[in-house]
C-alpha positions, 0 to 999 in steps of 0.5 A: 538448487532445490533444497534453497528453494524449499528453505523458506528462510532463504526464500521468505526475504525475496517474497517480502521484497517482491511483494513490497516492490509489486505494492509500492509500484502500484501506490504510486501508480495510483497516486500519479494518476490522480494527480497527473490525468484526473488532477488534484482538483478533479481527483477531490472533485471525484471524492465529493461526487462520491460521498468522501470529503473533498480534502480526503483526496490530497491525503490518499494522494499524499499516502499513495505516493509517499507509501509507495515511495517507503515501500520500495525503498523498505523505509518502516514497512509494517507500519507504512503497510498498515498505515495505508490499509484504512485508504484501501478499505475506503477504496473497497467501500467505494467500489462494494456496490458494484459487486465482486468483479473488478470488470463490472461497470464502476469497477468492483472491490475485488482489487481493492479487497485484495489489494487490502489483503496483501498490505496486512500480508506485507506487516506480517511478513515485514521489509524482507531483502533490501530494506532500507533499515532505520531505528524505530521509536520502538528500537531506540535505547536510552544513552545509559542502558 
């Protein structure tokens, strides 16, 4: 049992799998609660009181709740993963000048930062276990080759 649990190439599938199961959970967690208790309109009327454009909040809502979707289902995993890193470093800034800990009034960027962190973590390390696995643009072959 020991030695499977130091094998990282047993183990490295199921870290990626959690890890990717923990950030999808929580984008959708995020983007369901701007849209069912902030709202749509008042989630855009939060973007505009903070200095972001207003249409800026339908597409963080539409990144939160179909990245989390993509990235528990392990649909394109690296390039959901670093898709959504530009929404939370839009989250880190909005929250920098609160200072460091997520506690302080306003909410620090502490969470967001590594929230940044571990969605660059998850393009390395990829889909892992349990993946829903589709062709890329990348993979595909011409008929004749």
């Amino acid at each position: 049992m020991f030695t499977t649990l130091t094998d990282t190439t047993k183990t490295t599938p199921y870290g990626a799998l959690l890890l990717r199961l923990t950030l999808g959970t929580a984008l959708l967690a995020h983007g369901l609660l701007k849209v069912l208790v902030f709202t749509v309109p008042g989630t855009v009327a939060f973007f505009d009181s903070i200095g972001y454009p207003g249409f800026m909040a339908y597409l963080v809502i539409a990144a939160e709740l179909g990245g989390g979707a993509a990235l528990i289902a392990g649909v394109y995993v690296r390039t959901i993963s670093l898709a959504l890193v530009p929404v939370l470093i839009g989250a880190t800034l909005q929250h920098a000048g609160n200072g460091w800990l997520f506690t302080n009034e306003g909410g620090g960027y502490e969470f967001p930062l590594f929230w940044t962190a571990t969605l660059l973590v998850q393009a390395l390390l990829g889909a892992g276990a349990h993946a829903v696995k589709l062709p890329s643009a990348l993979e595909l072959k011409p008929a004749d080759a």
